[in-house]
C-alpha atoms as one frame of an Amber mdcrd trajectory, in Angstrom:
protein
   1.431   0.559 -62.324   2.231  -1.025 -59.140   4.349   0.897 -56.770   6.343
  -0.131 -53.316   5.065   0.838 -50.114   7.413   3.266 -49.677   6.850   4.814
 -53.019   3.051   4.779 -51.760   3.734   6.501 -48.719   5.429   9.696 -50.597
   2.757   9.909 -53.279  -0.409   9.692 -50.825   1.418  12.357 -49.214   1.388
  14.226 -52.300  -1.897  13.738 -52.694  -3.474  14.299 -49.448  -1.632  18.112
 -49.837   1.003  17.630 -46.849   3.870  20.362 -47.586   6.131  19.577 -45.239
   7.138  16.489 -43.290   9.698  16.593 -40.057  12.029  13.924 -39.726  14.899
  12.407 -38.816  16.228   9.002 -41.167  17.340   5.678 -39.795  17.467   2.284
 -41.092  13.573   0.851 -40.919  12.636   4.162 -43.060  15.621   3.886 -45.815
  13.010   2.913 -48.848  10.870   6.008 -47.291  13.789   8.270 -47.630  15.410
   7.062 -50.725  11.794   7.190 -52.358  11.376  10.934 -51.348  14.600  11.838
 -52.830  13.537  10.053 -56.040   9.925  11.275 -56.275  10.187  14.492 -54.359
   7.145  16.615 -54.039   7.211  17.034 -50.239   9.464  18.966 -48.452  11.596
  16.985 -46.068  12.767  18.977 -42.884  15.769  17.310 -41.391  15.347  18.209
 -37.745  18.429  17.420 -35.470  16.187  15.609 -32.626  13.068  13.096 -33.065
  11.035  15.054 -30.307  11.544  18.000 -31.940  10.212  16.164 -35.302   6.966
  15.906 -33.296   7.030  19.429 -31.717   7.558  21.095 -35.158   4.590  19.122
 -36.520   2.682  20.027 -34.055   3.881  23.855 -34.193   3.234  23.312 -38.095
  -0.477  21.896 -37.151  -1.499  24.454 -34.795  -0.451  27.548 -36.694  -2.324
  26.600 -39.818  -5.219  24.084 -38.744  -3.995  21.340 -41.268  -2.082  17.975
 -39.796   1.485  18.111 -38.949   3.844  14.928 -40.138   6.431  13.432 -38.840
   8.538  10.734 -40.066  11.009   8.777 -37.100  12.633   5.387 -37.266  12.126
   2.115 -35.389  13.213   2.036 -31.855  15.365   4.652 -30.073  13.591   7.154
 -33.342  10.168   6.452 -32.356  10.683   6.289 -27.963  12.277   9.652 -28.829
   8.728  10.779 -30.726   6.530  10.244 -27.886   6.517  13.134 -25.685   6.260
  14.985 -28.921   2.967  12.702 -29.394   1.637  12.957 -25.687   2.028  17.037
 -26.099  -0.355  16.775 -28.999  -2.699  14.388 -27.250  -3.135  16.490 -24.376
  -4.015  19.560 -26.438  -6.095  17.936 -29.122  -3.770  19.049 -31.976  -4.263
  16.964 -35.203  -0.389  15.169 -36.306   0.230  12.068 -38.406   3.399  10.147
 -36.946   4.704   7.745 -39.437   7.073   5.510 -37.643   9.264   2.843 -39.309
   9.111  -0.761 -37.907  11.676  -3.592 -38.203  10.537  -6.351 -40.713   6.907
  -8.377 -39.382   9.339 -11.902 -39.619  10.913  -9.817 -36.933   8.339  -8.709
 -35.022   8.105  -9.904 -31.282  11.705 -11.063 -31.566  13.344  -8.456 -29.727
  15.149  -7.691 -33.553  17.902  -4.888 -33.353  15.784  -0.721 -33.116  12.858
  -3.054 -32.347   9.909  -1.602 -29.455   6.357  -1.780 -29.681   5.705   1.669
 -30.606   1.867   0.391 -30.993   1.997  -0.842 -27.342   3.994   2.614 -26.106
   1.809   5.353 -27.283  -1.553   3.975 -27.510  -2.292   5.848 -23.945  -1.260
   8.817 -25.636  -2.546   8.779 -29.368  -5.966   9.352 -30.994  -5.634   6.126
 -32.351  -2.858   4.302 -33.822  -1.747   1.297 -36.885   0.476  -1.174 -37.572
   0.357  -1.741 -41.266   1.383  -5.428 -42.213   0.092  -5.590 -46.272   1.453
  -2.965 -48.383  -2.041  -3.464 -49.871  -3.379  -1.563 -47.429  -1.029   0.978
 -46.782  -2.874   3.651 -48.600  -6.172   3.681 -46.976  -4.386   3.019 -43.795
  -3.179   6.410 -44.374  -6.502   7.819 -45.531  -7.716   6.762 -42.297  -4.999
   8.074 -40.146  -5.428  11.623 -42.005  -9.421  11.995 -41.275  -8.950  10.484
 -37.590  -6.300  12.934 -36.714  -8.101  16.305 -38.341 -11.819  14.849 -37.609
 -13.833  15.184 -34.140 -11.630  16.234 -31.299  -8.249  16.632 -33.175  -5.468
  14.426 -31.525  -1.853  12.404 -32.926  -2.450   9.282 -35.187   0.758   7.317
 -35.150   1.497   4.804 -38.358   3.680   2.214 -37.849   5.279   0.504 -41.058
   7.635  -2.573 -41.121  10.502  -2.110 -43.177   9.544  -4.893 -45.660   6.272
  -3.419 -46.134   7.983   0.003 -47.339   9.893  -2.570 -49.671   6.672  -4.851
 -51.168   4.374  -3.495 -54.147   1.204  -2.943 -54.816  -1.505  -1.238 -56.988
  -1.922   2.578 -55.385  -4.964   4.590 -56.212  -4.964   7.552 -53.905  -8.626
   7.093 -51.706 -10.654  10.204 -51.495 -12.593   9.179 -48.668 -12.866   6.577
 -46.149 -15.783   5.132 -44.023 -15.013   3.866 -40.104 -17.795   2.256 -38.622
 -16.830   2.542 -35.321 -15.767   6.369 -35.908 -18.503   8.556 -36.573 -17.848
  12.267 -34.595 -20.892  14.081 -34.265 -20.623  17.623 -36.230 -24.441  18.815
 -35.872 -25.747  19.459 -32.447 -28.982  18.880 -30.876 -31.764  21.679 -31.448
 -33.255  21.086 -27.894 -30.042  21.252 -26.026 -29.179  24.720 -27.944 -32.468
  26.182 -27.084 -32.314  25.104 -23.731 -28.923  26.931 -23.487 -30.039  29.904
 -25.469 -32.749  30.143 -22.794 -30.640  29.561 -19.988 -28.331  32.861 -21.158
 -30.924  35.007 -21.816 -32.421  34.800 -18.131 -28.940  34.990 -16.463 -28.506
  37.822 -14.363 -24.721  37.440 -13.800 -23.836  35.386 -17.331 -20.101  34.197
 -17.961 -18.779  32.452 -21.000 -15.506  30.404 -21.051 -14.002  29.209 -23.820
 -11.130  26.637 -24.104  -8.547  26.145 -27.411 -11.810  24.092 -28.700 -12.702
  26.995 -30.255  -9.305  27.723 -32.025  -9.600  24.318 -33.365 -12.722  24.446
 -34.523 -11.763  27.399 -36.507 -14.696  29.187 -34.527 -13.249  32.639 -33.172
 -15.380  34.681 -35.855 -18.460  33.379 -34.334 -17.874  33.521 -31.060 -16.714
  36.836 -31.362 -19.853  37.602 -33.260 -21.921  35.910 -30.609 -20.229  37.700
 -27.279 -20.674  40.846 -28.904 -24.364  40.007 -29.449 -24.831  39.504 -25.941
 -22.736  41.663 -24.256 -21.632  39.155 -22.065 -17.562  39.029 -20.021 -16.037
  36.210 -21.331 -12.314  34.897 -20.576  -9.846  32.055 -22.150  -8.023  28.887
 -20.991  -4.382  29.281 -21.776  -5.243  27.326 -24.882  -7.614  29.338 -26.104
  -6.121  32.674 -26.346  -6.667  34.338 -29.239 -10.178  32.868 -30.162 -11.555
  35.872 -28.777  -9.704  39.258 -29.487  -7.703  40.497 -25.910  -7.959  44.152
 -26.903 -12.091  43.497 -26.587 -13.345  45.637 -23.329 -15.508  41.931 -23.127
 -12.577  40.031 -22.288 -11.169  39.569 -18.845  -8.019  38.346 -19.669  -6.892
  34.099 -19.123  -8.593  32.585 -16.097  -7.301  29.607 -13.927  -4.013  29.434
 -11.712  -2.800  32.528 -13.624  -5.880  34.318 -14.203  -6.807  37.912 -13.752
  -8.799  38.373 -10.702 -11.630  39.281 -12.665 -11.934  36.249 -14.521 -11.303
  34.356 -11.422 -14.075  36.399  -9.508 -16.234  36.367 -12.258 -16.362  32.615
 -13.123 -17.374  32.275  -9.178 -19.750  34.520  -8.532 -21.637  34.309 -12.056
 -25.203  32.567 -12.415 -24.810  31.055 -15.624 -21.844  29.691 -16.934 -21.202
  28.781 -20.706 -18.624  26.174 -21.361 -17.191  26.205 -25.077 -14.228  23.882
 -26.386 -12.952  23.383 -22.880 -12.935  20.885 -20.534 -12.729  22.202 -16.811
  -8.553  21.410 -16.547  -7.418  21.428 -12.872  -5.486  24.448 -13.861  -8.878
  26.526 -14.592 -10.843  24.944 -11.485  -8.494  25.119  -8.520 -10.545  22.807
  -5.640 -13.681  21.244  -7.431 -16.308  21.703  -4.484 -15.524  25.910  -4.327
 -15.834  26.013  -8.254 -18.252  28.145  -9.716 -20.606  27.417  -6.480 -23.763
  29.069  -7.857 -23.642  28.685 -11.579 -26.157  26.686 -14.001 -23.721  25.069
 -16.619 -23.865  25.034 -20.026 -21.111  22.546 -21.748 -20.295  22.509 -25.590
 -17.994  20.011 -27.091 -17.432  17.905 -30.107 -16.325  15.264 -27.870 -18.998
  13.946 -25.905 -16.241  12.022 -23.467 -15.487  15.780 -22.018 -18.629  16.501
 -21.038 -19.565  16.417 -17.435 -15.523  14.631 -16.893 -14.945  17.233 -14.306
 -17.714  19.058 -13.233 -21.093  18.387 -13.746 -23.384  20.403 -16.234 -27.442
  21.073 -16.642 -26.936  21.405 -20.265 -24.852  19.062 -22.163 -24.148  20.232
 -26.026 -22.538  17.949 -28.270 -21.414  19.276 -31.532 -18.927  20.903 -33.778
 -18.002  24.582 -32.045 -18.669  26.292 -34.925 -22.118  24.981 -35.977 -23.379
  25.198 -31.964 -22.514  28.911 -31.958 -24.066  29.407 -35.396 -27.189  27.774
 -33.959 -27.471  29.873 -31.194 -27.264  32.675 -32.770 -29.832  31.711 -34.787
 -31.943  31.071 -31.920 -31.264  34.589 -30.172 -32.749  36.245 -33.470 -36.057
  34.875 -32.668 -36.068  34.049 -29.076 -38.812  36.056 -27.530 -37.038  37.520
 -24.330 -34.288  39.751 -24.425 -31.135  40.156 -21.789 -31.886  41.757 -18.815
 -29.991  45.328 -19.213 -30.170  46.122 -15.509 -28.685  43.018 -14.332 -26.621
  42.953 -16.957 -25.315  46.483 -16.208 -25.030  45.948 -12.280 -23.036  42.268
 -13.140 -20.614  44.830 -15.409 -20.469  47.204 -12.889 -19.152  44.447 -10.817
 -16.768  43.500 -12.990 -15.209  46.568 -13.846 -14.598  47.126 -10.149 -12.360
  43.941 -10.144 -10.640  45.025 -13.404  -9.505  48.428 -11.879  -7.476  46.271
  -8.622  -5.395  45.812 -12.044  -3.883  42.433 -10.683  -1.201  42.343 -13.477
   0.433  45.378 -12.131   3.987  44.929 -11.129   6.967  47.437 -10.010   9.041
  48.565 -12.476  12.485  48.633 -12.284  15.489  50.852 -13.466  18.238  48.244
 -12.101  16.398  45.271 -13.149  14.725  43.546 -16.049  11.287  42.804 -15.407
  10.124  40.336 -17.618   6.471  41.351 -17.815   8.144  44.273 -19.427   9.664
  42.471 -21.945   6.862  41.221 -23.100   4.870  44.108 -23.322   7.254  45.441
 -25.367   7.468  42.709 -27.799   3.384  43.040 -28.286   3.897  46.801 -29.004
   6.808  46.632 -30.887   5.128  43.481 -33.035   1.335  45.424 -33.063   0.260
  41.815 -31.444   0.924  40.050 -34.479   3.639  38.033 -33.873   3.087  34.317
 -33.605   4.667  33.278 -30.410   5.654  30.051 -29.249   6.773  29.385 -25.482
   8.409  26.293 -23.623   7.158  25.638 -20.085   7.141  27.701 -17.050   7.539
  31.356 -15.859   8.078  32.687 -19.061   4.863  30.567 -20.465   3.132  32.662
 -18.327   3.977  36.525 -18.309   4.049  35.598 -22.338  -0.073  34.555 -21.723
  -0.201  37.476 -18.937   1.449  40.272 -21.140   1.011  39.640 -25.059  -2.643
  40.008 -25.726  -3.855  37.818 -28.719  -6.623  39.475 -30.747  -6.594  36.534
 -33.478  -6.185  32.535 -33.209  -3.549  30.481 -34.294  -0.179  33.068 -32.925
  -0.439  31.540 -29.318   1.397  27.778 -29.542   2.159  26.285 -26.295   2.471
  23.255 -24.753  -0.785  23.275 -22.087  -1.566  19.921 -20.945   1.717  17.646
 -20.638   3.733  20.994 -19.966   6.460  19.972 -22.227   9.984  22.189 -21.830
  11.697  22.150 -24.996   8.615  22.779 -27.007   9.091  26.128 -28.071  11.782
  26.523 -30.307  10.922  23.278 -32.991   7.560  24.144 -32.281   9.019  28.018
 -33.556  10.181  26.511 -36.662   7.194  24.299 -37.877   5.320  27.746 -37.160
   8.038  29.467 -39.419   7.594  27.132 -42.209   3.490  27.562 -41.580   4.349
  31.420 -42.428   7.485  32.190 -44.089   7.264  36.096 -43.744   5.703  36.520
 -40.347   7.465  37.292 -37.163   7.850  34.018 -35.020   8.984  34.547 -31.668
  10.111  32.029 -29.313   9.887  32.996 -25.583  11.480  30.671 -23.177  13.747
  30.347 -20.377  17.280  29.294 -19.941  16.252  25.589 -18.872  14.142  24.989
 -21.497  15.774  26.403 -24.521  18.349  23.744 -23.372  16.213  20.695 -23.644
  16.162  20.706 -27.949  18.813  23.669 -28.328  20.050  22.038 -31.030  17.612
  22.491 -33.223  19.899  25.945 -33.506  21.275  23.456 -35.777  17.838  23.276
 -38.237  17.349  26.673 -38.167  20.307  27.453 -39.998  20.111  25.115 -42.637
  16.376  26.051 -43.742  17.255  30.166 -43.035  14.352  29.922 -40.489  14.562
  34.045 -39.140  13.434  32.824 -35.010  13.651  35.385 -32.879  14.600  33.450
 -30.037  13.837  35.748 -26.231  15.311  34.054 -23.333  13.953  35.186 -19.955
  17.082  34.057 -18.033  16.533  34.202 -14.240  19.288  31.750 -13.691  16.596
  29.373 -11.346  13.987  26.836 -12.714  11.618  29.420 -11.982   8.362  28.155
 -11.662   9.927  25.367  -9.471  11.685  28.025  -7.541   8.351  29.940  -7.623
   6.352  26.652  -5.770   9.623  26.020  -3.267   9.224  29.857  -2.096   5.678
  29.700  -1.866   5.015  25.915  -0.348   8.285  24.408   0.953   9.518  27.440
   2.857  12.443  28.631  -0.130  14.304  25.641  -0.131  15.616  25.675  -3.477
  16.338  22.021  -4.004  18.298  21.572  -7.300  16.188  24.400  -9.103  19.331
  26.608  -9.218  21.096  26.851 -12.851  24.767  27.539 -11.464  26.698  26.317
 -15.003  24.557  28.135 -17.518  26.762  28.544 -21.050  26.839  31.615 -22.668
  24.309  31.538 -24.623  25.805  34.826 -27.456  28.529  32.581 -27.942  26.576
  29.404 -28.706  24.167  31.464 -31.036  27.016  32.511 -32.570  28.772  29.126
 -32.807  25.485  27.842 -34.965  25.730  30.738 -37.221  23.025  32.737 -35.353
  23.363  36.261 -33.880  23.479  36.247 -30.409  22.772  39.134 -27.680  23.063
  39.665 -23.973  20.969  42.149 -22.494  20.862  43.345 -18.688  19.745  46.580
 -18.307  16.311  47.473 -18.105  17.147  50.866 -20.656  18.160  48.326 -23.583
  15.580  45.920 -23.397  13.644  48.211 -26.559  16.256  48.786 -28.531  17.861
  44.948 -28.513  13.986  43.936 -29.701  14.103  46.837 -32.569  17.283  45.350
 -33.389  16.396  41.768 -33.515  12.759  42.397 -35.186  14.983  44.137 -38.344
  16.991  41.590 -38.955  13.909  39.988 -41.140  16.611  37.010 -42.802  18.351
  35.808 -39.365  17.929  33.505 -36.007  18.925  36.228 -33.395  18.885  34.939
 -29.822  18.469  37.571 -26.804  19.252  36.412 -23.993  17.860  38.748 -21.388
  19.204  38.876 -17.633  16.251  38.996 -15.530  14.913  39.768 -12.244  15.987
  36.329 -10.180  13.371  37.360  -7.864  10.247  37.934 -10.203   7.386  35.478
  -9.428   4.232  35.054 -11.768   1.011  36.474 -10.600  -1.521  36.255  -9.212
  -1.475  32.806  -8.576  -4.359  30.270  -7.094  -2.399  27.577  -4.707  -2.988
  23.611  -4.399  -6.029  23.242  -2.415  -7.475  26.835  -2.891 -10.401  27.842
  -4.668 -10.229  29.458  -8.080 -11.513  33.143  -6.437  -8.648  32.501  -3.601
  -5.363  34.206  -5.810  -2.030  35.066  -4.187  -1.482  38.571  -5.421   2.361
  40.337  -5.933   3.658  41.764  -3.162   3.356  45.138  -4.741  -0.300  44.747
  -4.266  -0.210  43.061  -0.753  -3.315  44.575   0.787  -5.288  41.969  -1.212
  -3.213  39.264   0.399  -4.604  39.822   3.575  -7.654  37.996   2.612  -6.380
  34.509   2.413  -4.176  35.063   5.282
């Protein structure tokens, strides 16, 4: 029986096992919606915002590994989509965007909700379709599906004309599709890994780094199995936290402009450096030429484009995460040497001696609410199990500092584009990944206010957020950078007409709290983390003066960290 495109569209979906799409209707995607009220079987989420369509696909896709959708209109509904799209680009995270398209007659003739959404994101998608024969609407799909979720993950945009959503054709859902100019590589080479393998085992001062490659590879059980093996430090990006367990004595923490110092120190003075799912981000560098000065580098990727983009390596690895760190294991069973367990134990020694300057320590406060505290108390109060989502900025990083991840998938933040108002759709696609876990949303009172209205959602799917707003009344990171490099003038980072944010909770149906002393900051979280069936929003009154350490500086090295105050003998070194 022949169906319409539209009527296509819902049953691939069906088919392909998507449970929920995000979207928000208009009128180039009226046969879409009028089909999925008729044939139903996937869960529409009306989201109040197209950008937050995107960011709770993308929340959706990162907590459970399987493609986010999104469904926008033509025009203002798909411009709206595309920082949603670029946040997913920039941190590889697998999303279908199906965006509706004024009728092909129309096409080119500046019609009414008409933009080349093609044209827009193609900097900033995977790869992306304009579908102009219903005919081929379903393998269109097919293709969009095992492009997004195949070789580095990314955002696969669809773009369907309204008439095509109205013709018919014959639909026979495709189990598989062949691209002959896509073909990732999942296997790597057997040379390269023994090359590696033998480059680790003769390392005197070994370090392994490992980027959210490894989270989407769906590879954290064997490189935990692997770094235990070896006995080797190893340390996350901010998008890979989680891959390896934080509670591990073999972790050092995040590295990069946030890092621990010994991360930072490590990842300079090691001899051998091992590269896995990462890419060597400005953020984890600092200046390129003082990187890592006297390491041999190992680099693992599935995409071969990210090797040797930044830095260069000696061994290049090309190849699913999973399978390379299965194959090296495999390779350290019968490789004939063994680790060195006096260099080994002089490079821990080492190590251990930058752990104990304990660089995260701040001063506490009894007038105050630190929020490094708050966070510490949501890990204990949570057992580190929550999944967390953040926006972009302070808060994004004492929530990476404080709340160690022992499994993947419960960190989900914007890292590359640094999108504010990520967090709290990015909460509720994370929410609908995991109905009964704890979802917490940590963000600041700037960027809660970029989608706030998704408030709106979360009451009419019962979505329990746990919303914690780190309110320093400042844009704090750009307060942070004006104190540090443009001698504390605060140009227009200063949030002097803030709303109350109990009352708006409470004016979406939510419960709302204000907290500002430092003695209620456990009980308001015990509070919140009981009420298992509502949205409660705390918005806590922080220090104004708190700044996020330590921190490496434009044009410093990646070993040359501004430390707190509180430990200011350190500074004296870059003075």
């Amino acid at each position: 029986m022949e169906l319409t495109g539209a009527d296509i569209l819902v049953q691939f979906l069906q088919d392909e096992g998507v449970e929920f799409v995000f979207g928000y209707p208009g009128g180039a995607v009226l046969h879409i919606y009028d089909a999925l009220y008729q044939r139903g079987g996937v869960e529409h989420v009306l989201v109040r915002h197209e950008q937050a369509a995107t960011h709770a696909a993308d929340g959706y896709a990162r907590a459970t590994g399987k493609p986010g959708v999104a469904l926008v209109t033509s025009g203002p509904g798909a411009t709206n989509a595309v920082t949603g799209i670029a946040t997913a680009h920039m941190d590889s995270i697998p999303m279908v965007v199906i965006t509706g398209q004024v009728a092909t007659p129309l096409i080119g003739n500046d019609a009414f909700q008409e933009v080349d959404i093609v044209g827009i994101s193609r900097p900033c998608v995977k790869h992306n379709f304009l579908v102009k024969d219903v005919k081929d609407l379903a393998v269109t799909l097919k293709k969009a599906f095992y492009i997004a979720n195949s070789g580095r993950p990314g955002p696969v945009v669809v773009d369907i004309p309204k008439d095509v959503t109205a013709a018919k054709a014959h639909y026979e859902y495709p189990q598989s599709v062949a691209i002959r100019s896509y073909n990732p590589v999942s296997k790597p080479h057997s040379g390269q890994v023994r090359k590696a393998v033998n480059m680790l085992l003769r390392a005197r001062r070994p370090m392994i780094y490992t980027g959210g490659g490894v989270v989407l590879g769906n590879a954290s059980e064997e490189l935990t199995q692997m770094v235990r093996q070896l006995g080797f430090p190893i340390t996350n990006t901010l998008m890979g936290l989680g891959a390896y367990p934080a509670s591990d004595p073999q972790f050092l923490g995040m590295l990069g402009m946030h890092g621990t110092m010994e991360a930072n120190m490590a990842m300079h003075e090691c001899d051998v450096l091992m590269a896995i799912g990462a890419r060597f981000d400005d953020r984890v560098t600092g200046e390129l030429d003082k990187f890592s000065p006297s390491a041999k580098i190992i680099h693992v990727d599935v995409d071969p484009a990210s090797i040797a983009k930044n830095v260069p390596v000696d061994v290049p690895i090309v190849g699913e995460v999973g399978e390379v760190l299965k194959q090296c294991m495999t390779e350290l069973d019968q490789a004939d040497r063994k680790v060195d367990p006096e260099a080994l134990s002089a490079w821990w020694s080492q190590i251990d001696d930058w752990r104990s300057q304990q660089c995260l320590a701040y001063e506490a406060s009894d007038e105050f609410i630190k929020p490094q505290m708050v966070l510490e108390t949501l890990h204990r109060l949570t057992n580190g199990d929550a999944c967390v989502t953040t926006d972009v900025g302070q808060h994004q990083m004492w929530a990476a500092q404080y709340y160690g991840f022992d499994k993947p998938r419960r960190w989900l933040t914007s890292g590359g584009l640094g999108t504010m108002g990520f967090g709290l759709p990015a909460a509720m696609g994370a929410q609908f990944a995991n109905r009964d876990s704890t979802v917490a949303c940590v963000t600041g009172e700037a960027s809660i206010q970029m989608c706030i209205q998704e408030l709106s959602t979360c009451l009419q799917y019962d979505l329990p957020i746990k919303v914690i707003n780190l309110n320093n009344r400042y844009l704090g990171m750009v307060r942070q950078w004006q104190e540090f490099q443009y001698k504390s003038r605060y140009s227009h980072s200063y949030m002097d007409a803030l709303p109350d944010f109990v009352a708006l909770a409470e004016a979406y149906g939510h419960v709302g709290m204000r907290i500002d002393n430092p003695a209620d900051v456990e009980g308001a979280l015990k509070e919140a983390l009981a009420m298992k069936d509502r949205l409660v929003f705390m918005d806590f009154i922080t220090d104004q003066n708190e700044n996020v350490y330590p921190m490496v500086e434009a044009g410093r090295g990646h070993h040359e960290m501004r430390y707190s105050p509180y430990q200011s003998f350190r500074n004296q070194e870059l003075a």
